[in-house]
PDB file of the backbone (N, CA, C, O) and the ligand in Angstrom, with CONECT records:
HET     ZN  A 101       1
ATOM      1  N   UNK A   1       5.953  -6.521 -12.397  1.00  0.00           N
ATOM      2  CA  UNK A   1       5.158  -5.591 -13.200  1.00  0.00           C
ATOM      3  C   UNK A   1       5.948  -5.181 -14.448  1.00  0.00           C
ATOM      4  O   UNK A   1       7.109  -4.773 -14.432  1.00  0.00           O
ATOM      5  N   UNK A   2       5.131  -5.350 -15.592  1.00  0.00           N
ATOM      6  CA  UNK A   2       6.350  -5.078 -16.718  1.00  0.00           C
ATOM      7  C   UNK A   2       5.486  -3.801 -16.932  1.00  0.00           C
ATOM      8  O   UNK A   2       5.855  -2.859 -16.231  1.00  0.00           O
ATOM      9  N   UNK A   3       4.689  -3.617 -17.535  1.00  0.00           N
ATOM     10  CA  UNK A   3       4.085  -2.292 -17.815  1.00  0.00           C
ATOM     11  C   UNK A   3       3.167  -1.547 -16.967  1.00  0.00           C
ATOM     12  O   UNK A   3       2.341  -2.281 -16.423  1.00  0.00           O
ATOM     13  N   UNK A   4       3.057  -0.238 -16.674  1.00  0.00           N
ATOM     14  CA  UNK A   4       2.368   0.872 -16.041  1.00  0.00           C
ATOM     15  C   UNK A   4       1.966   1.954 -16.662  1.00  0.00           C
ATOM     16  O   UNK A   4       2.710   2.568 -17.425  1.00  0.00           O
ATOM     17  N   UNK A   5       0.763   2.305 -16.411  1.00  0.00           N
ATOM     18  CA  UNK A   5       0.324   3.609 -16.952  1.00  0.00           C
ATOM     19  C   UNK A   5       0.371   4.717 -16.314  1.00  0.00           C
ATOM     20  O   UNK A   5      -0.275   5.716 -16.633  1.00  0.00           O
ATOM     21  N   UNK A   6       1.403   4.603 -15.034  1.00  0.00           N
ATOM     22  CA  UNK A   6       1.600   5.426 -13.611  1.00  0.00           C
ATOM     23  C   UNK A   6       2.985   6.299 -14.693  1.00  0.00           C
ATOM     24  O   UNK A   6       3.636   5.931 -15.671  1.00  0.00           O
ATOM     25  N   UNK A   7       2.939   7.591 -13.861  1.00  0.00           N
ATOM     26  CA  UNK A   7       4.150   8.010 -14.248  1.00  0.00           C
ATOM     27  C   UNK A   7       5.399   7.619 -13.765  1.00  0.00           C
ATOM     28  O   UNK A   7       5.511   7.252 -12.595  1.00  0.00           O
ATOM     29  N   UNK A   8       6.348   7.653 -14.524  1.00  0.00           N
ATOM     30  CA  UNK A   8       7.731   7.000 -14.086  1.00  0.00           C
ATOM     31  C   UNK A   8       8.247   7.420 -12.537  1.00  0.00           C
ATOM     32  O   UNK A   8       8.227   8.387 -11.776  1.00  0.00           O
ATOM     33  N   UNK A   9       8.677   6.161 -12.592  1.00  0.00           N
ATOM     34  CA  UNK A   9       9.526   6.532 -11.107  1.00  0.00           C
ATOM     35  C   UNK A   9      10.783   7.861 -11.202  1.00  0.00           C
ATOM     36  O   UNK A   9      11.852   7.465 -10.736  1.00  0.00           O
ATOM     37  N   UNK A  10      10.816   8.871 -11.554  1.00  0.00           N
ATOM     38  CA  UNK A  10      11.390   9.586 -12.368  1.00  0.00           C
ATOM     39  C   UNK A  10      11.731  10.693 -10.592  1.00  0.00           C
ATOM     40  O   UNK A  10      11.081  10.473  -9.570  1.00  0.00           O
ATOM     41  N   UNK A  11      12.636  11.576 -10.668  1.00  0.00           N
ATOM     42  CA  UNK A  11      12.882  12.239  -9.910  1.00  0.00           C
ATOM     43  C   UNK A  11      12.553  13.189  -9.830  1.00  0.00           C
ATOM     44  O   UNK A  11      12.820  13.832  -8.815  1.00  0.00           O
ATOM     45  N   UNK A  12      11.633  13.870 -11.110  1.00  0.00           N
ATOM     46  CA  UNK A  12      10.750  14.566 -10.798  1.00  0.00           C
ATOM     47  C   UNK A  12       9.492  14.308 -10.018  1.00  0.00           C
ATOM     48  O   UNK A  12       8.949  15.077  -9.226  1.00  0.00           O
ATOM     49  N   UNK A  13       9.029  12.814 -10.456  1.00  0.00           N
ATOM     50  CA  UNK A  13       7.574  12.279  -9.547  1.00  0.00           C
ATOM     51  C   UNK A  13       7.994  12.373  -8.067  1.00  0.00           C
ATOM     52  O   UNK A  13       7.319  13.030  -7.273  1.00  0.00           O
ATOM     53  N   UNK A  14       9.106  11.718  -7.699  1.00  0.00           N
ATOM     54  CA  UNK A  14       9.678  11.524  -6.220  1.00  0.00           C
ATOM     55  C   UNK A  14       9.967  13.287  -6.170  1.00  0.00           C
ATOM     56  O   UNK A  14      10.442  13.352  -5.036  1.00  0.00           O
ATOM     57  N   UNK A  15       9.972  14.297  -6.535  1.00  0.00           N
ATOM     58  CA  UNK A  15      10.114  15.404  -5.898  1.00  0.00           C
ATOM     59  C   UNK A  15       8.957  16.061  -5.657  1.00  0.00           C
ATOM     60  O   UNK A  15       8.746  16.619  -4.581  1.00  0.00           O
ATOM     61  N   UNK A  16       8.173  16.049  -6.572  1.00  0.00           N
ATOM     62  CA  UNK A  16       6.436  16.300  -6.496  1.00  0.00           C
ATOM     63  C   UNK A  16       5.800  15.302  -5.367  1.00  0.00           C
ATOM     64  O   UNK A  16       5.297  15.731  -4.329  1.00  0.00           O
ATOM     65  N   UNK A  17       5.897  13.727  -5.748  1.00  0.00           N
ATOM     66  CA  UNK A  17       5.352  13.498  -4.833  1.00  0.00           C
ATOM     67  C   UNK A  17       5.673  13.931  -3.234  1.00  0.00           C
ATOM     68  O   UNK A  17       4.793  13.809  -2.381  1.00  0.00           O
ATOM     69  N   UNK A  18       6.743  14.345  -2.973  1.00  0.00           N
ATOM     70  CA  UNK A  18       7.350  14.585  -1.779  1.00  0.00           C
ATOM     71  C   UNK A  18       7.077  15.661  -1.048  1.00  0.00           C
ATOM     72  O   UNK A  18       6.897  15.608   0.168  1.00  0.00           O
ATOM     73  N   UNK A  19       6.999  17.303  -2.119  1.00  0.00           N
ATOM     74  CA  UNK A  19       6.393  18.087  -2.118  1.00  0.00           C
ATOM     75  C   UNK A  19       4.955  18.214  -1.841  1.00  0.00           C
ATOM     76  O   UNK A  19       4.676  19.219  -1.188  1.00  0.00           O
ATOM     77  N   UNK A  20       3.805  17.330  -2.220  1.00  0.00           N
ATOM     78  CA  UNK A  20       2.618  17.324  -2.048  1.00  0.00           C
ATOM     79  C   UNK A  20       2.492  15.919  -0.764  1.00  0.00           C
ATOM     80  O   UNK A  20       1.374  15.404  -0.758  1.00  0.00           O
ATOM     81  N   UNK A  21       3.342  15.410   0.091  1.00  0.00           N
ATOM     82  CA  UNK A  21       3.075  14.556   0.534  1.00  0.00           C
ATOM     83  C   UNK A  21       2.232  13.403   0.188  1.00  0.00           C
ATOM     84  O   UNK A  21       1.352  12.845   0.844  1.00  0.00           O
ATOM     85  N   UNK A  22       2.709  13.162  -1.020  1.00  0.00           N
ATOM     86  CA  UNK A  22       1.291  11.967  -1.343  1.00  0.00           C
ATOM     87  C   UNK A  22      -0.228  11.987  -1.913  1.00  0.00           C
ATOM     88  O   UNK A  22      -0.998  11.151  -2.386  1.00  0.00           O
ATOM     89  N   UNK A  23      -0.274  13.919  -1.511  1.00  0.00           N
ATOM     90  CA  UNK A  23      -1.991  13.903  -1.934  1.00  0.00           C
ATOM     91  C   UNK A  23      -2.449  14.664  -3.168  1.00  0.00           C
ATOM     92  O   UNK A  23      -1.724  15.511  -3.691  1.00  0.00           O
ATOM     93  N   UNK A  24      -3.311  14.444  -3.497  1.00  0.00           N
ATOM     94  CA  UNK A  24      -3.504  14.900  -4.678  1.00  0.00           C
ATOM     95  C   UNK A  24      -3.986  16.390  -4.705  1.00  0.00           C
ATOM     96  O   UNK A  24      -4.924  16.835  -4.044  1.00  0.00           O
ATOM     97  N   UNK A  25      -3.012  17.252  -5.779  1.00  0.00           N
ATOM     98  CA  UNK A  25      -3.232  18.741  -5.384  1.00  0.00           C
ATOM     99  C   UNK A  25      -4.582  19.556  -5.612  1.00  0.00           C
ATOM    100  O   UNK A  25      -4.926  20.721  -5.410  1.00  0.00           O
ATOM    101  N   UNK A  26      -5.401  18.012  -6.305  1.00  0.00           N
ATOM    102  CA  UNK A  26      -6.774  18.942  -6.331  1.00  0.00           C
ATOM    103  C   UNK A  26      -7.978  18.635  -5.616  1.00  0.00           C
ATOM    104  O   UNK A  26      -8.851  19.499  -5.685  1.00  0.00           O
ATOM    105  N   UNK A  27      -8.207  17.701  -5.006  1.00  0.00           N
ATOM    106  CA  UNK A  27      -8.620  17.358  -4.229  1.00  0.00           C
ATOM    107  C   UNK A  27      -8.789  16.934  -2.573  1.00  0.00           C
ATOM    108  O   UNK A  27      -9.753  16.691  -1.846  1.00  0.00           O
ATOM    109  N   UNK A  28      -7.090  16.991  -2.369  1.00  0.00           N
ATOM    110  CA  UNK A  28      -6.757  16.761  -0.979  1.00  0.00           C
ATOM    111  C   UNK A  28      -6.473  15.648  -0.707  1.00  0.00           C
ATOM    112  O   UNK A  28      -5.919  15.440   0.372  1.00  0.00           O
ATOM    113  N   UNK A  29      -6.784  14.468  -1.681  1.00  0.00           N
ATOM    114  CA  UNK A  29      -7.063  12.971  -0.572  1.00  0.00           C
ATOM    115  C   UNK A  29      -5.934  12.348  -1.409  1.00  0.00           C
ATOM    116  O   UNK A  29      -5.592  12.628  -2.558  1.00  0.00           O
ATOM    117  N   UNK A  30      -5.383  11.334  -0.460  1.00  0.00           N
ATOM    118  CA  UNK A  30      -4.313  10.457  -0.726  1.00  0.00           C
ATOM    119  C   UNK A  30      -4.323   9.760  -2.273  1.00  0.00           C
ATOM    120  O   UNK A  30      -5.387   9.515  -2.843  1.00  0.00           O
ATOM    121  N   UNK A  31      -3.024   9.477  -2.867  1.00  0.00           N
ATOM    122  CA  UNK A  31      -2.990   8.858  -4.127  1.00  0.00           C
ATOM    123  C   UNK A  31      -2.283   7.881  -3.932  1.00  0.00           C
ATOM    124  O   UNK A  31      -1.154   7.797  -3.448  1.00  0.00           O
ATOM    125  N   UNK A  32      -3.524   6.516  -4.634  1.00  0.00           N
ATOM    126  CA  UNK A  32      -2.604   5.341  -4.324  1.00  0.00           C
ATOM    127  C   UNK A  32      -1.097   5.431  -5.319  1.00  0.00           C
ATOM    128  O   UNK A  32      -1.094   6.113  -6.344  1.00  0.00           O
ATOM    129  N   UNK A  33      -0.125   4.825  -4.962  1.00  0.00           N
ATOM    130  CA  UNK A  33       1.218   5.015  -5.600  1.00  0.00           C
ATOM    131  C   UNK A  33       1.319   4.058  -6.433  1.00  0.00           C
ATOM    132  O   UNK A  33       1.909   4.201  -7.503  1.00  0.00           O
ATOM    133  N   UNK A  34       0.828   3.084  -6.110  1.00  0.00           N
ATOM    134  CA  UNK A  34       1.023   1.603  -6.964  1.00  0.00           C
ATOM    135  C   UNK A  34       0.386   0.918  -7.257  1.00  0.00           C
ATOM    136  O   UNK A  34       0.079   0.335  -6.217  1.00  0.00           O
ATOM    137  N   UNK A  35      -0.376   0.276  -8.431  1.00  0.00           N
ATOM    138  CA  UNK A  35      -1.227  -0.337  -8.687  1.00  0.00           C
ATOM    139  C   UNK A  35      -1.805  -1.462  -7.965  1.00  0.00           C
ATOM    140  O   UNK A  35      -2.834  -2.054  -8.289  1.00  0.00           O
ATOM    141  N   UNK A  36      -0.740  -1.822  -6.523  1.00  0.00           N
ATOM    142  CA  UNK A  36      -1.375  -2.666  -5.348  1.00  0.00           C
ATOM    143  C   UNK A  36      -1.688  -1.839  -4.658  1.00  0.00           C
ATOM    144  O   UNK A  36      -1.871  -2.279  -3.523  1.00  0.00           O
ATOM    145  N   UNK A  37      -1.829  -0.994  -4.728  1.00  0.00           N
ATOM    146  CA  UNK A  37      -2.316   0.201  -3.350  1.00  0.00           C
ATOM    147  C   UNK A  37      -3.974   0.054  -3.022  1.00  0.00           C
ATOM    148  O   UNK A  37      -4.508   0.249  -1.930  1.00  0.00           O
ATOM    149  N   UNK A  38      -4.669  -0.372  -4.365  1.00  0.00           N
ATOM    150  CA  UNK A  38      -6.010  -0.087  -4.589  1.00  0.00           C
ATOM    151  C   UNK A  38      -6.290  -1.798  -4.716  1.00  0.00           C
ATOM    152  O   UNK A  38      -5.500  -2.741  -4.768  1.00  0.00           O
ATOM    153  N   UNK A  39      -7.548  -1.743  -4.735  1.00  0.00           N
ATOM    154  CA  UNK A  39      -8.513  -3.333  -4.674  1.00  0.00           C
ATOM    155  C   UNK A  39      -8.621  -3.918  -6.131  1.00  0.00           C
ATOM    156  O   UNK A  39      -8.680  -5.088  -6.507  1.00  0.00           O
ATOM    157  N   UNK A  40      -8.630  -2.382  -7.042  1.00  0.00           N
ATOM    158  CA  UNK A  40      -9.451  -3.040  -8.671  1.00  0.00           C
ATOM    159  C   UNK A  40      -8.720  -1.912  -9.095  1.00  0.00           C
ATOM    160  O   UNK A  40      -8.486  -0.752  -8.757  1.00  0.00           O
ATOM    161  N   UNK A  41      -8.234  -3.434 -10.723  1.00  0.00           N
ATOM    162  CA  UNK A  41      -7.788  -1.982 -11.712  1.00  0.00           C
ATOM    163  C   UNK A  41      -8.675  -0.967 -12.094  1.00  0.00           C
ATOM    164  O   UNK A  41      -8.252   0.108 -12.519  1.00  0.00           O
ATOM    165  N   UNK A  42      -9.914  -1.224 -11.975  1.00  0.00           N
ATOM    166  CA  UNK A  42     -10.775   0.278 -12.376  1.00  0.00           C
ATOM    167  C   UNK A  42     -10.585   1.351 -11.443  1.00  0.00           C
ATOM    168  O   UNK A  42     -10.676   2.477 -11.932  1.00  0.00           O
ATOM    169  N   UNK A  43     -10.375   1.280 -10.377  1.00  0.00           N
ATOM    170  CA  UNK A  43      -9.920   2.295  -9.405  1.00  0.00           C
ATOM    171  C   UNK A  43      -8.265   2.843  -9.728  1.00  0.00           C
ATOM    172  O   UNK A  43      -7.689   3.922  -9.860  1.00  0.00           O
ATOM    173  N   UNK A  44      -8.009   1.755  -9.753  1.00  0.00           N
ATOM    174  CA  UNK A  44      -6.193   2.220 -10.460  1.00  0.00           C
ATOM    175  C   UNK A  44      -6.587   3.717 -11.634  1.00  0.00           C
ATOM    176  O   UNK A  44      -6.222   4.890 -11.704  1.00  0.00           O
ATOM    177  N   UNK A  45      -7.422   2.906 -12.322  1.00  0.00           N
ATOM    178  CA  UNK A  45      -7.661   3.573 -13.699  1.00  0.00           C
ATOM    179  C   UNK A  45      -7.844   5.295 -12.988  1.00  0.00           C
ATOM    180  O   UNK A  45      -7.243   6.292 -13.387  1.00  0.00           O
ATOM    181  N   UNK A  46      -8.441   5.254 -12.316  1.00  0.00           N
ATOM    182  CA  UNK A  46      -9.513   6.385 -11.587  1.00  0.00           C
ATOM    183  C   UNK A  46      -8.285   7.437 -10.611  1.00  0.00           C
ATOM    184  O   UNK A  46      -8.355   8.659 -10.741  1.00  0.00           O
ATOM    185  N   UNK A  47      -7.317   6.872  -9.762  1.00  0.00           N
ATOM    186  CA  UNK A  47      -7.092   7.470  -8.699  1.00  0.00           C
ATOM    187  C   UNK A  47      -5.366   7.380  -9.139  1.00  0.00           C
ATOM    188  O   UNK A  47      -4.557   7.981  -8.431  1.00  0.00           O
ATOM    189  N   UNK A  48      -5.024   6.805 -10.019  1.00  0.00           N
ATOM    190  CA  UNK A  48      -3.528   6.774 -10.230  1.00  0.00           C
ATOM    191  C   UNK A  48      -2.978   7.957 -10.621  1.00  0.00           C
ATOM    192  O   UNK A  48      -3.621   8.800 -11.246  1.00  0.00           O
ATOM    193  N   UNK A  49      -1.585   8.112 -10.229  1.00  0.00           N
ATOM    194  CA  UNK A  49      -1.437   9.621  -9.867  1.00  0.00           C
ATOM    195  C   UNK A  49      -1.193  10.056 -11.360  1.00  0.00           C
ATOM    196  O   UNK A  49      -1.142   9.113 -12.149  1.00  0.00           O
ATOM    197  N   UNK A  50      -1.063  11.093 -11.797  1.00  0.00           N
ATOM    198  CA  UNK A  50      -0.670  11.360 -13.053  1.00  0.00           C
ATOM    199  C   UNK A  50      -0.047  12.995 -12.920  1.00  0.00           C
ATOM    200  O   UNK A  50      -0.048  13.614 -11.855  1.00  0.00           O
ATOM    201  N   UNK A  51       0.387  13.448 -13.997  1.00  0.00           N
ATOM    202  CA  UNK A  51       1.088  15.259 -14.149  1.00  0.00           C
ATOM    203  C   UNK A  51       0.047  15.644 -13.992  1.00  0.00           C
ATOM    204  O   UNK A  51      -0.882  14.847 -14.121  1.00  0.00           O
ATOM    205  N   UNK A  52      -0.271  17.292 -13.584  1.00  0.00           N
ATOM    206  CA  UNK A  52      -0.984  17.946 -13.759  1.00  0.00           C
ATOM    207  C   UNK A  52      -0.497  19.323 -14.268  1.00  0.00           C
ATOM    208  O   UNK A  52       0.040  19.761 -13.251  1.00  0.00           O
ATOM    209  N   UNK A  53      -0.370  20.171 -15.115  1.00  0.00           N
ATOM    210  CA  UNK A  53      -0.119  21.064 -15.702  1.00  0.00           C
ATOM    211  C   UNK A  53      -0.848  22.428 -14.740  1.00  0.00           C
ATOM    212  O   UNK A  53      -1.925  22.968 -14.991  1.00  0.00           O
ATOM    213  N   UNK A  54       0.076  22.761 -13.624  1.00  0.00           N
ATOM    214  CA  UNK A  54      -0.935  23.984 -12.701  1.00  0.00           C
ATOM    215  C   UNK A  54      -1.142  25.292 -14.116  1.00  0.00           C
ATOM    216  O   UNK A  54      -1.614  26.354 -13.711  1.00  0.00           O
ATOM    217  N   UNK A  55      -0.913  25.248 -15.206  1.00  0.00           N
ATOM    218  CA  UNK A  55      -1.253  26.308 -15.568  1.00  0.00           C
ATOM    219  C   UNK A  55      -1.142  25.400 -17.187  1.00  0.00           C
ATOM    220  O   UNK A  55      -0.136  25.082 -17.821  1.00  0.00           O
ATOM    221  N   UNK A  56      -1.965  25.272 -17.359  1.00  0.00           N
ATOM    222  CA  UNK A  56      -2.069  24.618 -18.758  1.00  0.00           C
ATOM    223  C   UNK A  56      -1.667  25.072 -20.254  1.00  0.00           C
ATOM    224  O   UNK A  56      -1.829  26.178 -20.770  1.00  0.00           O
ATOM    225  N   UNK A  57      -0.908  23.520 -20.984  1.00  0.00           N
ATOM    226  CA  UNK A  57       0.206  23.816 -21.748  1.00  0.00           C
ATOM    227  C   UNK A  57      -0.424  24.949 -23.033  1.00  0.00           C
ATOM    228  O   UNK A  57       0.128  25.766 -23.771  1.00  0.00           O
ATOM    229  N   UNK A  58      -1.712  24.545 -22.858  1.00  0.00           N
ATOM    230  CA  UNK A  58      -2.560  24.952 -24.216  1.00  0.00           C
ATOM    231  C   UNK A  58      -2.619  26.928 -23.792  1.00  0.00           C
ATOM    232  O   UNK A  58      -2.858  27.672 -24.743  1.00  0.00           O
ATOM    233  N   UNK A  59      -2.387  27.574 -22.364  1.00  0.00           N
ATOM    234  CA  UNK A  59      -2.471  28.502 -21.645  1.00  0.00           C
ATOM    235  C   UNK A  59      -0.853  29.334 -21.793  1.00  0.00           C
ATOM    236  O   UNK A  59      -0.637  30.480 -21.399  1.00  0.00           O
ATOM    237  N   UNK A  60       0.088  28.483 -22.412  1.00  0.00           N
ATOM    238  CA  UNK A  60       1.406  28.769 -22.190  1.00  0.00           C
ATOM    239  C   UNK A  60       1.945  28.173 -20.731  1.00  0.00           C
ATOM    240  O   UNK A  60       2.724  28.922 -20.141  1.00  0.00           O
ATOM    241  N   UNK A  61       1.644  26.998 -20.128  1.00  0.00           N
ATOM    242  CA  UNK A  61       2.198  26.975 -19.005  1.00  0.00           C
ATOM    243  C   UNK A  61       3.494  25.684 -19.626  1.00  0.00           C
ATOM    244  O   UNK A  61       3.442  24.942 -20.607  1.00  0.00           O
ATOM    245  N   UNK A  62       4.281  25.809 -18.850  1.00  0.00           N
ATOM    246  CA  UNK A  62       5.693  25.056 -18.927  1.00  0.00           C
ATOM    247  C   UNK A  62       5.646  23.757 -18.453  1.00  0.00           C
ATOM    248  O   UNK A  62       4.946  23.274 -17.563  1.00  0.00           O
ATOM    249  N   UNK A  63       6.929  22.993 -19.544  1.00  0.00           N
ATOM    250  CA  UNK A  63       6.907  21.860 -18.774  1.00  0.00           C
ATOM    251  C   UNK A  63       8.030  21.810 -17.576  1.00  0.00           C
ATOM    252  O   UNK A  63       8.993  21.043 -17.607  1.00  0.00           O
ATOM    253  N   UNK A  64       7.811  22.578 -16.701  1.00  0.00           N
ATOM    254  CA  UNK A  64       8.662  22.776 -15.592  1.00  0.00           C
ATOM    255  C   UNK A  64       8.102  22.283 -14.443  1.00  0.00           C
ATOM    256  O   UNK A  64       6.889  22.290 -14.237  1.00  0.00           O
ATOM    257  N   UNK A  65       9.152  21.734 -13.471  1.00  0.00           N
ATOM    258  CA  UNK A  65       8.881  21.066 -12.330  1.00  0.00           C
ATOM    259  C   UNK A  65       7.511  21.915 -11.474  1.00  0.00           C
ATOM    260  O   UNK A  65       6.465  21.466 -11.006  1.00  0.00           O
ATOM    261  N   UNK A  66       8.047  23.249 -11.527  1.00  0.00           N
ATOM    262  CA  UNK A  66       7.238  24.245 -10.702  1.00  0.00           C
ATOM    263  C   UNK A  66       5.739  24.726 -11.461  1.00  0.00           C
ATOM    264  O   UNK A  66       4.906  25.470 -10.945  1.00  0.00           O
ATOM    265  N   UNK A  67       5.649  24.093 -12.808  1.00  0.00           N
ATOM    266  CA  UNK A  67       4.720  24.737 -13.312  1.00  0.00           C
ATOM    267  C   UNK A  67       3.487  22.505 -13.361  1.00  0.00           C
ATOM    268  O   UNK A  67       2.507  22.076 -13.970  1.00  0.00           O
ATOM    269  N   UNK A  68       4.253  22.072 -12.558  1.00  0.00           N
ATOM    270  CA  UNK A  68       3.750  20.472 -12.530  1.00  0.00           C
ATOM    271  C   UNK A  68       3.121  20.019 -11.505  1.00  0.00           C
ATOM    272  O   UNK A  68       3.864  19.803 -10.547  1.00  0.00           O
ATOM    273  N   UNK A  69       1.922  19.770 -11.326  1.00  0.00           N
ATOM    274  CA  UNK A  69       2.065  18.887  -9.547  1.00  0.00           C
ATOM    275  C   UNK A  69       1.193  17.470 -10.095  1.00  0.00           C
ATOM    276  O   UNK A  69       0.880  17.306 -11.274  1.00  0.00           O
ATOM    277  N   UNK A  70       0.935  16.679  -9.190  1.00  0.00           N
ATOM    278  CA  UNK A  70       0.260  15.217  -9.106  1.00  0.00           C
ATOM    279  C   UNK A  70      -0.642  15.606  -8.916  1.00  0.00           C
ATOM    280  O   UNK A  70      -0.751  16.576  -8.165  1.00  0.00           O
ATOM    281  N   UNK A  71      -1.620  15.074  -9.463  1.00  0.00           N
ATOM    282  CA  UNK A  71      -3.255  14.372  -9.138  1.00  0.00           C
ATOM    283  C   UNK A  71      -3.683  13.390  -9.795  1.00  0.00           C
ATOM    284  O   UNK A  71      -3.399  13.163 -10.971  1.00  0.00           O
ATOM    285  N   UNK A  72      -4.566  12.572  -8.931  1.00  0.00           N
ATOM    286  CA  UNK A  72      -5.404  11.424  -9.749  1.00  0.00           C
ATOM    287  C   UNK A  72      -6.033  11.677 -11.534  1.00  0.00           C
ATOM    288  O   UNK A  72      -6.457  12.613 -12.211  1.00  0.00           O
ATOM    289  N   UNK A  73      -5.787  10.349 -11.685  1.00  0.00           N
ATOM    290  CA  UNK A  73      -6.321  10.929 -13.301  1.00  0.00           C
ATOM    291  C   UNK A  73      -7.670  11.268 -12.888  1.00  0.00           C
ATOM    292  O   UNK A  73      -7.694  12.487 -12.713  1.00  0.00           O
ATOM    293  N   UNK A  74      -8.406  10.934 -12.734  1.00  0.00           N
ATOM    294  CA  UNK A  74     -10.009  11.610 -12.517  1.00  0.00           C
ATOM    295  C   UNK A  74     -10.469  13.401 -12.447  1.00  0.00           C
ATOM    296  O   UNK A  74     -11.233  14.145 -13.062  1.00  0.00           O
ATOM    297  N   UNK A  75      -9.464  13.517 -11.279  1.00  0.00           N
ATOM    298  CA  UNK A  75      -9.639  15.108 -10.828  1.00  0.00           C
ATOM    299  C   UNK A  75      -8.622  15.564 -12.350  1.00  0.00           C
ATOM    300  O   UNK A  75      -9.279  16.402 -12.966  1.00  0.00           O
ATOM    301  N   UNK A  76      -7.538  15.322 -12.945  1.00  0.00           N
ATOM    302  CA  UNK A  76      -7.154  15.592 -13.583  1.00  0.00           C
ATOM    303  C   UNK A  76      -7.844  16.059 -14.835  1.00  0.00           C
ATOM    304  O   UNK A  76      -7.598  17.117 -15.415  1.00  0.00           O
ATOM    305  N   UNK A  77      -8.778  15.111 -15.208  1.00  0.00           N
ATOM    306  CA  UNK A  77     -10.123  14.703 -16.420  1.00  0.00           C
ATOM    307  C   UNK A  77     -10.447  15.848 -16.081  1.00  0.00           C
ATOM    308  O   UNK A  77     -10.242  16.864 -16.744  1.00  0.00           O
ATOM    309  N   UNK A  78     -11.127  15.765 -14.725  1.00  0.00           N
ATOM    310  CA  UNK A  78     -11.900  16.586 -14.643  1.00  0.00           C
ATOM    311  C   UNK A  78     -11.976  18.324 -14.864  1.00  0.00           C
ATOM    312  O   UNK A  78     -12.839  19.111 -15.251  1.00  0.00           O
ATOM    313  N   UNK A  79     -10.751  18.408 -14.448  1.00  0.00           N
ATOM    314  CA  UNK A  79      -9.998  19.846 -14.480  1.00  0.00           C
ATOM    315  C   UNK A  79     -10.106  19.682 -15.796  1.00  0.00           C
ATOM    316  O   UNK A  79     -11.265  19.967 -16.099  1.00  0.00           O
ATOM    317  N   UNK A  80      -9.488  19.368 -16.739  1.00  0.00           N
ATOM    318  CA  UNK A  80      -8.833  19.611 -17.773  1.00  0.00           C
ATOM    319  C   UNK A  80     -10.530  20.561 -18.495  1.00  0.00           C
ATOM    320  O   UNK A  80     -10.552  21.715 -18.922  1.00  0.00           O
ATOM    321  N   UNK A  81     -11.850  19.498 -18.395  1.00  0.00           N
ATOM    322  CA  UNK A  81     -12.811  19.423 -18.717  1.00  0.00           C
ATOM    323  C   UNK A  81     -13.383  20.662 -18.382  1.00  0.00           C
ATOM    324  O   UNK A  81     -14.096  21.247 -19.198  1.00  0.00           O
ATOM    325  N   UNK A  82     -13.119  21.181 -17.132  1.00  0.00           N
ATOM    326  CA  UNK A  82     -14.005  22.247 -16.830  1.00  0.00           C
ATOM    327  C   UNK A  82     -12.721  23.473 -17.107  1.00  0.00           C
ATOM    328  O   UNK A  82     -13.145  24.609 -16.893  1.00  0.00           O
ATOM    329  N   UNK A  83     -11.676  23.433 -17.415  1.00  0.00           N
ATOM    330  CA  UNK A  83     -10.745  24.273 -17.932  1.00  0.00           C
ATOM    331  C   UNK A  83     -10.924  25.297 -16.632  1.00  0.00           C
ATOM    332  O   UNK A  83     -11.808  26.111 -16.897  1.00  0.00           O
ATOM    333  N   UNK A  84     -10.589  25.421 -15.847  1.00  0.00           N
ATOM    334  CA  UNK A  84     -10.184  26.358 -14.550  1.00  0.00           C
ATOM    335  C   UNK A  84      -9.253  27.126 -14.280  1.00  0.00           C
ATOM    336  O   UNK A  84      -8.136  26.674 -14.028  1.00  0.00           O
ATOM    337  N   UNK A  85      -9.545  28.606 -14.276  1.00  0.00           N
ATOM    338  CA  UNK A  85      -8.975  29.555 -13.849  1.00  0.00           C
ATOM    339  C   UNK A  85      -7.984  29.366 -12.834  1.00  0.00           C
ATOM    340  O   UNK A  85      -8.495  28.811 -11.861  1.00  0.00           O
ATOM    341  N   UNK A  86      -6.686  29.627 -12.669  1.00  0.00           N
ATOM    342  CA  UNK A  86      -6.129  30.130 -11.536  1.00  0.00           C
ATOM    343  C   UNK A  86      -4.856  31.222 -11.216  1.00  0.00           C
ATOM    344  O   UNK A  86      -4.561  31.503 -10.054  1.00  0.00           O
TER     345      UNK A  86
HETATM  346 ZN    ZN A 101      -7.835  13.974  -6.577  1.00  0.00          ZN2+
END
């Protein structure tokens, strides 16, 4: 694999992911990790894990580990879209 649109294997992802066991913090359900995890790159496209900003940058939230968790780009979209309180 030369290129990915997954976030880096970075030690922040491996601490988040580790922290959330794998699932995605907005939805609950498992995130494939690797672009073989899933059947079709359109699902890659859909369910690949990405940052999530728990308190959004545009809100003042940080780029800090604790202010970060994983979710699929989709739920991610989606959040971003419906801009949600928390
Ligand atoms: Zn999700």
């Amino acid at each position: 694999m030369s290129q990915s649109a997954a976030p880096p294997e970075t030690a922040l992802f491996n601490a988040l992911w580790d922290r959330q066991s794998g699932l995605c913090a907005l939805c609950g359900q498992p995130i494939p990790r690797h672009r073989f995890d899933v059947a079709h790159a359109t699902l890659w496209k859909k369910h690949r894990p990405t940052f999530d900003h728990i308190r959004a940058r545009a809100r003042g939230g940080a780029d800090k580990p604790a202010n970060l968790q994983l979710a699929h780009a989709q739920c991610n979209k989606r959040k971003g879209a419906g801009d949600l309180e928390r």
